[in-house]
C-alpha distance (Angstrom), angle and dihedral (degrees) to the residues before:
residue distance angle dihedral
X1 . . .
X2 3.71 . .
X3 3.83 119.7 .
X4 3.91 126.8 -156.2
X5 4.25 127.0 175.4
X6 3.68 107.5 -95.3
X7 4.01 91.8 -106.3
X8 3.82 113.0 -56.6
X9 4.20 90.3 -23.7
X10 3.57 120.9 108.5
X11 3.86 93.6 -128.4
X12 3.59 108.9 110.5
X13 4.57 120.8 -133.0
X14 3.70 132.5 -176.6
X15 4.00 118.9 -111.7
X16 3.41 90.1 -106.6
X17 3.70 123.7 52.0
X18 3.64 114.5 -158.5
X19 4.52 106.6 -128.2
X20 3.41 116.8 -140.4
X21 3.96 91.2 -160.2
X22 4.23 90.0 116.4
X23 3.49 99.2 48.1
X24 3.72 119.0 112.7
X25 3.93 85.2 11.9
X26 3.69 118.0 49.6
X27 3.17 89.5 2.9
X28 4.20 124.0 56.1
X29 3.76 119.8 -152.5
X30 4.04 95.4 -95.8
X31 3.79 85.4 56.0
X32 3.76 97.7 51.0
X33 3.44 95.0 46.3
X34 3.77 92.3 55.5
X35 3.62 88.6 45.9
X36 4.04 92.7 51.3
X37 3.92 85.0 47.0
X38 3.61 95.1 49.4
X39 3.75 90.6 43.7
X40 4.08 96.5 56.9
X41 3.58 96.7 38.6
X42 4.13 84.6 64.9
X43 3.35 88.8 50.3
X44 3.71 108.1 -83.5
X45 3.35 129.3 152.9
X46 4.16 107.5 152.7
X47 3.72 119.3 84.1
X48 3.79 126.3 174.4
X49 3.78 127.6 -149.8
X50 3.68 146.2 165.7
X51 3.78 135.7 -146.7
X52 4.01 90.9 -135.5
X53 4.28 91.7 49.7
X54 3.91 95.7 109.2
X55 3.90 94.3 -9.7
X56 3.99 88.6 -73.1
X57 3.82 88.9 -32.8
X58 4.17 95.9 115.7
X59 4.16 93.8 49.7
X60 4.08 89.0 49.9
X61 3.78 87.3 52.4
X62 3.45 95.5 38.6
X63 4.01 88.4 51.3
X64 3.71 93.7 45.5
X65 3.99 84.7 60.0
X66 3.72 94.7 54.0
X67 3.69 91.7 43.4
X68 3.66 84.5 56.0
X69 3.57 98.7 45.0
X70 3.62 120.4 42.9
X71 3.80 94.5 167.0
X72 3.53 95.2 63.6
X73 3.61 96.5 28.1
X74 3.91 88.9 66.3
X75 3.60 93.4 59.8
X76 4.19 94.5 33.6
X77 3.76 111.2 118.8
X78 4.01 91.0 -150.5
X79 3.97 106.0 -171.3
X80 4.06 124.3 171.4
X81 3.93 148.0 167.5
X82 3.70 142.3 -102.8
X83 3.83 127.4 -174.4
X84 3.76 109.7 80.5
X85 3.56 131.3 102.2
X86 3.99 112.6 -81.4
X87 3.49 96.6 171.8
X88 3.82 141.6 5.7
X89 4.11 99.5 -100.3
X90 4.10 113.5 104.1
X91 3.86 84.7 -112.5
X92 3.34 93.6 50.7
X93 4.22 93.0 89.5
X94 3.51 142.3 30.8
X95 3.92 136.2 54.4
X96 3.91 101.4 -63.2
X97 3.94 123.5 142.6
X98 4.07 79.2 -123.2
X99 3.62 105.2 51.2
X100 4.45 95.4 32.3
X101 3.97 82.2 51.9
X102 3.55 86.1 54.2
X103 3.68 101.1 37.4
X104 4.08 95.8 48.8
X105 3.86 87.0 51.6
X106 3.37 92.2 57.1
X107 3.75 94.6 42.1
X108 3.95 91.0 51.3
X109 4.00 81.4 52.7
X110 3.02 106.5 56.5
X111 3.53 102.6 35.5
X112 3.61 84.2 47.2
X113 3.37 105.4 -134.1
X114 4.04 143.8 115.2
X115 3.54 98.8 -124.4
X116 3.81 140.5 22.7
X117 4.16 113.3 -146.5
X118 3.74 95.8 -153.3
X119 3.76 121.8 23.3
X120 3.95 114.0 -179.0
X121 3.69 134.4 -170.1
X122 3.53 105.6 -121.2
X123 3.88 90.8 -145.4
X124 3.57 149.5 -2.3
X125 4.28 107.5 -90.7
X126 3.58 113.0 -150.3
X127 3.68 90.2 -160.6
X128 3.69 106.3 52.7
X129 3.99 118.1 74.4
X130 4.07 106.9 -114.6
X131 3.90 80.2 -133.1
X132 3.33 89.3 64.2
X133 3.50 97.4 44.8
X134 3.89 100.8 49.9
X135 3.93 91.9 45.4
X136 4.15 84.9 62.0
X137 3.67 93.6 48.8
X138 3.53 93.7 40.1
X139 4.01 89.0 52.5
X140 3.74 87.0 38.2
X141 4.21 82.8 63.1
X142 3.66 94.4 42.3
X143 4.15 97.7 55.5
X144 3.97 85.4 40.4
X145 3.55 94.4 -119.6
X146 4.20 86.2 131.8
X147 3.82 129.9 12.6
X148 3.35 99.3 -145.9
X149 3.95 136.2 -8.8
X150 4.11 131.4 -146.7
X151 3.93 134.9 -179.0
X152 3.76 123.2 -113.0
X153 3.93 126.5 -152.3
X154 3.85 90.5 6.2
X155 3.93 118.5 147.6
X156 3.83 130.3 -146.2
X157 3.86 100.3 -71.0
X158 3.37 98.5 45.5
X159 3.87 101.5 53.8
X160 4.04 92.6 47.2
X161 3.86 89.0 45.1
X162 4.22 94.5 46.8
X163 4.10 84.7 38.9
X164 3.77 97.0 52.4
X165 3.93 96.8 37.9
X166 4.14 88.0 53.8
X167 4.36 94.8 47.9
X168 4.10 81.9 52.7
X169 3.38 99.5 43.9
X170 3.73 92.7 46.6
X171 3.91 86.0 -122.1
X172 3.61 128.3 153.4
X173 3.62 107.8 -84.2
X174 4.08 133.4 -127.3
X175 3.39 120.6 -91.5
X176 4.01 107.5 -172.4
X177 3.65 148.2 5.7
X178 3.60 126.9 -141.5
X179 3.92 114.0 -151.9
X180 3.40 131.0 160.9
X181 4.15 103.1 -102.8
X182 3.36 132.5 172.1
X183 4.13 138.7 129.1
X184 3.99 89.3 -93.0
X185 4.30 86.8 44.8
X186 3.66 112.4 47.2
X187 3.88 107.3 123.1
X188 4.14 83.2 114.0
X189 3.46 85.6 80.1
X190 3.93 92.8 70.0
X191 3.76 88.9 70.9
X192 3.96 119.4 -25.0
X193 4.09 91.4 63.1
X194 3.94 79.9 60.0
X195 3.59 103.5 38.4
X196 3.98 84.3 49.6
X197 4.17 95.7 49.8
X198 4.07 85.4 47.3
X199 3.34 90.2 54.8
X200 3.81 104.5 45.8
X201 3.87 87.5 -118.3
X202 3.96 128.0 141.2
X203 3.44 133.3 -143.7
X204 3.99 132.5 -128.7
X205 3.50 102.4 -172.6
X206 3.73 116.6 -143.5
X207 3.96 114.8 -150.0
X208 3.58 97.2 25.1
X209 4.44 82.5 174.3
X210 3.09 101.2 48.4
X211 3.83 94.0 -115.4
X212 3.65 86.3 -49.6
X213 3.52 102.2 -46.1
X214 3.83 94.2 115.6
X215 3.55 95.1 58.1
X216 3.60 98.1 64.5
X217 3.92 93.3 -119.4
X218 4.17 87.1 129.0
X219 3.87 133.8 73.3
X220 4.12 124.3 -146.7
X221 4.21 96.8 -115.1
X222 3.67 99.7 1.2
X223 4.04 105.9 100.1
X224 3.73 107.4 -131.9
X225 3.60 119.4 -114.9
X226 3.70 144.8 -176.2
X227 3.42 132.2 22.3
X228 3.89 103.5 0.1
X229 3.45 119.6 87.8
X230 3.41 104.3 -110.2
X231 4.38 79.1 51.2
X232 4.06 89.5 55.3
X233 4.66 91.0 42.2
X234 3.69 105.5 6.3
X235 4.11 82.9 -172.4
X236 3.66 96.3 54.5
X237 3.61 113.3 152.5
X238 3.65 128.0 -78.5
X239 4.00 85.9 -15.6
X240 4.39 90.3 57.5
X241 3.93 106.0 150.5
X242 3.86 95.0 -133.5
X243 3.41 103.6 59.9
X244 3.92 104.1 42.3
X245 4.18 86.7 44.8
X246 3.46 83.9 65.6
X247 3.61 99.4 64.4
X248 3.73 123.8 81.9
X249 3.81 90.2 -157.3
X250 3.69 86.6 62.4
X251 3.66 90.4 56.1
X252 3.93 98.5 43.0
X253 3.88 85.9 51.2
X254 3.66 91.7 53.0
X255 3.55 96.0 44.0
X256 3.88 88.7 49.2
X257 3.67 94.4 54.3
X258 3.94 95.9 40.8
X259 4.26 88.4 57.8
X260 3.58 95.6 40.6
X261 4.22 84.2 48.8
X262 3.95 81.1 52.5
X263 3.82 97.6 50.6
X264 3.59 93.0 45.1
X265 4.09 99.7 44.4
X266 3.74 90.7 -124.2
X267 4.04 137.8 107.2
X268 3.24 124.7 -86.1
X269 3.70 92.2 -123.5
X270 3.74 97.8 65.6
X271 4.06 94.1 40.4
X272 4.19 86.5 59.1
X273 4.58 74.0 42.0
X274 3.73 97.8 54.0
X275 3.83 93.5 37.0
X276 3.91 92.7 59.0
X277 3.98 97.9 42.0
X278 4.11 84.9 54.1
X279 3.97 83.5 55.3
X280 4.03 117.5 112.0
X281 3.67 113.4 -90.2
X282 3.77 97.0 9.1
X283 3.75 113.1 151.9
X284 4.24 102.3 171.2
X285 3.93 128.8 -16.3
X286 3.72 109.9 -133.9
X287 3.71 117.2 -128.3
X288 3.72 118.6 -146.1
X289 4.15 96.8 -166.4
X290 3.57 115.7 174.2
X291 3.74 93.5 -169.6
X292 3.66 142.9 21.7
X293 3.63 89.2 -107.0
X294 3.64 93.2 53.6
X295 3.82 88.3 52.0
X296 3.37 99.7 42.9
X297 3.85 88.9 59.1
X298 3.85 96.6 42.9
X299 3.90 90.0 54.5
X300 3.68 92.7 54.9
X301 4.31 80.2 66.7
X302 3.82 82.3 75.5
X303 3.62 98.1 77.1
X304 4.02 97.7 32.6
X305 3.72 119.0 109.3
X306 3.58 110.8 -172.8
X307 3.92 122.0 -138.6
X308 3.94 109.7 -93.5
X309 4.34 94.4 -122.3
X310 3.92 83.1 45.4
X311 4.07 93.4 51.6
X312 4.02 80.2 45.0
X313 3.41 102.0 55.3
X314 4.36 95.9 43.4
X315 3.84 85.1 44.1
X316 4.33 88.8 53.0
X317 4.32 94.9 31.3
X318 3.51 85.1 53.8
X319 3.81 111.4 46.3
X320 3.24 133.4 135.2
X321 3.81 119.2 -104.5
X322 3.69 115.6 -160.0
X323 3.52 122.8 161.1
X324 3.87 125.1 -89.4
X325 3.51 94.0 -85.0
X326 3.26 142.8 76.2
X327 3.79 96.9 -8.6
X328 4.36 99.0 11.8
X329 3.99 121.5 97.1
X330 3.34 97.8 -83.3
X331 3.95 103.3 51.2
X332 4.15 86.9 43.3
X333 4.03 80.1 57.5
X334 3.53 85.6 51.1
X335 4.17 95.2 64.1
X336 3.86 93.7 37.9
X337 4.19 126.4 79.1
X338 3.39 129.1 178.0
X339 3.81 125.8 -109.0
X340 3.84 92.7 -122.9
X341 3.85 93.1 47.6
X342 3.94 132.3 -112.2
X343 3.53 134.2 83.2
């Protein structure tokens, strides 16, 4: 297992981070515990949670594990999320000093522990001052109730804004970003890659498979069906069948990864793996493993090093193609010069 700093901290995380996301839904407590086992005996020691996975559900489990194993819980990098509603109230969401105060303690509760290494907004909120925001994480760091805290889901704007308002106030700083990120989702690169670098951030990408997609589990014009999760809600989310079937770049990407899986003896999961954890600013990839199977194979992504004309061609058969302005050729021409002057 590979190990990188968690961003510009000193505490040291495994490529992979193990997500809790499953647990207490698609996965039942016997099967996350195997998972969390499976995941530390590789080499493991990052796992990623939420208070809204299962309503609460994937921290218990998650602290039930720890509880049960205070070997690996020693070295366990345990990081989760706050933001989301956890109950129906008006105060019951967002990124308040009332309802974060609130939402850490019951984190730390049911995870059953002092002191969470990595606590991450879930989302930007509109509604709640960043001031007030970064003065509750930054007091959250100075009692020791987290180690360090990072954003989730934020675009461009909001990471320089949060970054630059922390370095003046003298606050703690963020550590991480967690974006969606994979070969079939990289418009973050137009802007949120950057913002991130500028900042001294990392990433932990979340959905490193597309929902799948990048393991080869779906057909172009065959409806997927049983137990996948596409085969349970073919129009789930931001991963629906319908729309990304209609795409031929979706289908040159796949077929790119599935022959370079071929010509390096490996699955197709942990090439689309290994090409995202060579990616700038990458800290940890978070896998979303169902099964120990699934694991097992996504861990074996650790140790792959993919041919440099086979990185090349994924990086090019999967770009991102924006229009000509802001983020196209033309308006990236626009906020570059040359050294010897002229267009």
């Amino acid at each position: 297992m590979e190990y990188r700093k968690l961003g510009p901290s000193g505490t040291i995380v495994s490529v992979h981070c193990l997500g809790a996301m499953t647990f207490g839904a698609e996965a039942d407590e016997a099967t996350s515990f195997g998972l969390l086992d499976d995941f530390f005996a590789a080499g493991g020691n990052f796992v990623d949670t939420a208070d809204v996975y299962s309503a609460g559900v994937s921290e218990e489990i998650v602290g039930r594990w720890l509880k049960a194993r205070p070997t690996e819980a020693r070295q366990a990098v345990v990081a989760t999320k706050g933001r989301f509603p956890m109950g129906a109230g008006p105060n019951d969401v967002g990124l308040s000093r009332r309802h974060l105060g609130d939402a850490l303690d019951a984190s730390l509760r049911r995870l059953g522990v002092e002191r969470v290494d990595l606590y991450q907004m879930h989302a930007w909120d509109a509604l709640t001052p960043i001031e007030e925001t970064l003065r509750f994480l930054d007091d959250a760091v100075g009692s020791g109730k987290i180690a360090y805290y990072g954003f989730s889901n934020y675009v461009g704007w909001h990471i320089a804004k949060a970054s630059e308002i922390a370095k003046a106030r003298g606050y703690s700083r963020p550590v991480t970003l967690q974006p969606q990120y994979s070969l079939l989702v990289r418009d973050i690169e137009l802007e949120i890659v950057d913002a991130c670098l500028d900042a001294g951030m990392g990433l932990l990408p979340w959905s490193p498979l597309g929902g799948g997609w990048l393991s080869g589990k779906y057909k172009r014009d065959q409806a997927p069906s049983g137990a996948t999760r596409l085969g349970e809600n073919p129009n789930r989310g931001m991963e629906a069948y319908g729309p990304r079937n209609a795409e031929d770049r979706t289908w040159a990407i796949i077929g790119a990864v599935e022959e370079t899986a071929k010509s390096h003896g490996v699955s197709m999961a942990q090439v689309a793996l290994a090409w995202l954890a060579a990616r700038p600013a990458v800290t940890s990839v978070i896998l979303g493993a169902r099964t120990p199977v699934q694991l097992a194979d996504n861990l074996r992504a650790a140790d792959l090093r993919l041919a440099e004309d086979a990185m090349e061609r994924l990086t090019a058969v999967s770009a991102p193609m924006p229009p000509d302005y802001p983020y196209g050729i033309q308006g990236v021409a626009q906020r570059h010069r040359k050294l010897a002057g002229g267009r």
